[in-house]
C-alpha positions in Angstrom: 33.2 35.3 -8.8 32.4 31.9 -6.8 30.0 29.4 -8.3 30.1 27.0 -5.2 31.2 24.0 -4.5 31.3 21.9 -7.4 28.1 19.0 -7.1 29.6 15.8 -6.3 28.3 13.1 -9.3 27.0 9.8 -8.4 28.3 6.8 -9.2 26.4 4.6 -10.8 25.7 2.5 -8.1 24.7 5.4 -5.7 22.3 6.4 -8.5 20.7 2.9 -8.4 20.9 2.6 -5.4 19.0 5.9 -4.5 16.3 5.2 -7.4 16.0 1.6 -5.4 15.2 3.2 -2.3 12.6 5.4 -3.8 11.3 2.9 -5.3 10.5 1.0 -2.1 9.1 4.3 -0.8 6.7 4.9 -3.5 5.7 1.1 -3.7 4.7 1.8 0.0 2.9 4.9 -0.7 0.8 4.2 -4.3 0.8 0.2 -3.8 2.9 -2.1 -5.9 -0.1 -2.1 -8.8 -0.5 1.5 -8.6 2.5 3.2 -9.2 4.3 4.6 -12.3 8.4 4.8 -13.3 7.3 8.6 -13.3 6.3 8.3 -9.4 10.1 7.0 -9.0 11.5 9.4 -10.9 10.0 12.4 -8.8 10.7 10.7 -5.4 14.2 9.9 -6.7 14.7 13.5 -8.1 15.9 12.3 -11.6 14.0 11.9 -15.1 11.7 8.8 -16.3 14.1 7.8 -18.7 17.4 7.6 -16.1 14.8 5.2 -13.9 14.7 3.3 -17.0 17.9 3.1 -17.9 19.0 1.3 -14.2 16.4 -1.5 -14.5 15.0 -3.8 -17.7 11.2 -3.7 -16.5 9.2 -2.9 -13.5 9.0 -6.5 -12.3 13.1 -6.1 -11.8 12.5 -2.3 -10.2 9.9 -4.0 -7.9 12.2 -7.3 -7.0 15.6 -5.3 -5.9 14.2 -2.3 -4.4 12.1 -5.3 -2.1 15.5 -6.9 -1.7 17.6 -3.6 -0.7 15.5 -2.5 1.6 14.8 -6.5 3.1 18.6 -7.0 3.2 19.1 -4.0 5.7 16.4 -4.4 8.1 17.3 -8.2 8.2 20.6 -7.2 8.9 20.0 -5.1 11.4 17.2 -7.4 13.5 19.7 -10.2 13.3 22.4 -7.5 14.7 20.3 -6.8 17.6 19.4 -10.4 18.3 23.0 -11.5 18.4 23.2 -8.5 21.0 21.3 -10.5 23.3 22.6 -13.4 25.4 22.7 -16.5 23.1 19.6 -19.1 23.5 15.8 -18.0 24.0 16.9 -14.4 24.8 18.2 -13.7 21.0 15.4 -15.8 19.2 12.6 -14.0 21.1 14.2 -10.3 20.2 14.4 -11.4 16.8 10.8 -12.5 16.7 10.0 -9.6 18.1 11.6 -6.8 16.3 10.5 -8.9 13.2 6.9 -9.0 14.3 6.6 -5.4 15.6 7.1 -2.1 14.5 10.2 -0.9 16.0 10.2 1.6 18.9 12.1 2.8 21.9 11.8 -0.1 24.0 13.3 -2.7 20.8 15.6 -0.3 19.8 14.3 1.4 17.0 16.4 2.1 13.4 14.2 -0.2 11.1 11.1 -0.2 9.8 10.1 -3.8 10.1 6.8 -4.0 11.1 5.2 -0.7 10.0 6.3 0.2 6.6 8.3 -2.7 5.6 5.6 -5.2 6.3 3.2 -3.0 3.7 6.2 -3.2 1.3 6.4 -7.6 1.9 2.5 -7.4 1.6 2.7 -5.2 -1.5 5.1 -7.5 -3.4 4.0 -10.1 -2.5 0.5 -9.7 -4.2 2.4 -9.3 -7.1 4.8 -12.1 -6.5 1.8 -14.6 -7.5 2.4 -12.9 -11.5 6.0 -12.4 -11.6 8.6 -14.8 -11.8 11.4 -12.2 -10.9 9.4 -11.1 -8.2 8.3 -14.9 -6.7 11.9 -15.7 -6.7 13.2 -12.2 -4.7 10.0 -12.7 -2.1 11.6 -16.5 -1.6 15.0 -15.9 -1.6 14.7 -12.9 1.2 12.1 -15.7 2.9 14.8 -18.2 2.8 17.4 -15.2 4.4 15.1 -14.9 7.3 14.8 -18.2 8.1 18.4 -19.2 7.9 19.0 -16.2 10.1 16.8 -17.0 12.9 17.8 -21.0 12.3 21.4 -19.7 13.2 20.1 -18.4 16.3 18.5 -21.7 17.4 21.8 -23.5 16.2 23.6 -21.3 18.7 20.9 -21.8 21.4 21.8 -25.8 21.7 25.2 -24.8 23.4 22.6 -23.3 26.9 19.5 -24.9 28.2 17.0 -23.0 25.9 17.1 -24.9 22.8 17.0 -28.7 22.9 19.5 -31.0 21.4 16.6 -33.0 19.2 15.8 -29.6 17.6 15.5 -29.2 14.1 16.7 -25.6 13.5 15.8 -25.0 10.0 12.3 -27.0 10.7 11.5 -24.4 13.8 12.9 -21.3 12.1 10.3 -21.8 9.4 7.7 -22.7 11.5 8.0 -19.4 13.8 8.9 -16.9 10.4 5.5 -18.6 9.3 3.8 -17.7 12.6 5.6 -13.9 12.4 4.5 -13.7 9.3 0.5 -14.3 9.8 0.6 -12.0 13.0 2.1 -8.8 10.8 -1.8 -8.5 9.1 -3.4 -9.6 12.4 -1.9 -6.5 14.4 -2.4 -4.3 11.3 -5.7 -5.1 10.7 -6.8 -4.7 14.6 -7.3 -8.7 14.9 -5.2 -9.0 17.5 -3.2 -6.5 19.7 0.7 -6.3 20.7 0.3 -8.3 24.1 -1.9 -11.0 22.4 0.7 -11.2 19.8 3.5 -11.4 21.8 1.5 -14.6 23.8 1.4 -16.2 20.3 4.9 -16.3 19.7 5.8 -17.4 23.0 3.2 -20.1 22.7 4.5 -20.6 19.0 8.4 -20.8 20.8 7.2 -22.9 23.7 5.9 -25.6 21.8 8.5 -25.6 19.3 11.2 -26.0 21.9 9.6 -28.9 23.7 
């Protein structure tokens, strides 16, 4: 008599790697003060102990699920940037589908802007009393900006970018202004068209 197929076993990896991603999930869900390794464990389908046994603390739990889940969607904004034509075109899809939540008419597949700004929000708060944590939150800050600075680097070869342009300078200033509007539209301060007019301001007068 047939058992089945036999299971296939997880590597190692693929075992962090799904208890990383539940991680995120939960930290979303419960808040990153809030939850338990036993919250991880259910969402990840595996015990307490194995959660345990794939991380030294809960700071290190909360700093590389934050950066598995930041690497992909920066990876994929930065994808569909470069999928613009170079210059003003990229940088403001960038900004965009970094600002926003993602949807049909930015091409959807991340969750920047709904759940992935809770999860920066949420470990954040927490980066203030971590080390580990304060140093993931700046590193994946520090990813963002050198992405979009790339962009502006490769804008100097059109018209859209100015020659006198300090890239890295400009990137920071515009992740900074992204980064105080994610809140705003949450919190109903200001909608998705008067966001969108304060990064174009915010691009205009950096470009000048």
């Amino acid at each position: 008599m047939s058992s089945g197929p036999a299971r296939t076993r997880l590597t190692h990896a693929e075992r962090r790697a799904t208890i990383l991603d539940a991680a995120a999930r939960v930290i979303v869900a419960h808040g990153v003060h809030g939850f338990r390794l036993q919250d991880v464990a259910d969402e990840a389908g595996v015990s307490q102990p194995l959660v345990s046994s794939h991380v030294d603390d809960r700071d290190e739990l909360i700093a590389a699920s934050f950066v598995r889940v930041d690497e992909r969607e920066l990876e994929a904004v930065e994808a569909d940037a470069r999928s613009a034509e170079p210059g003003r075109a990229a940088i403001v899809r960038f900004l965009r589908r970094a600002t926003f939540p993602a949807g049909p008419d930015d091409g959807g597949g991340t969750i920047v802007g709904g759940d992935g700004w809770e999860l920066w929000s949420q470990v954040s708060s927490r980066a203030r009393f971590s080390p580990v944590v304060r140093d993931a939150v700046r590193a994946r800050q520090a990813a963002w900006i050198a992405a979009l600075a790339g962009l502006l680097r490769d804008g100097r070869a059109g018209e859209d970018v100015p020659a006198h342009v300090d890239a890295e300078r400009v990137a920071l200033l515009l992740i900074t202004v992204s980064d105080g509007l994610g809140p705003a539209l949450n919190c109903g301060l200001v909608d998705d068209d008067g966001a969108r007019s304060v990064l174009a301001d915010a691009l205009d007068g950096a470009l000048r």
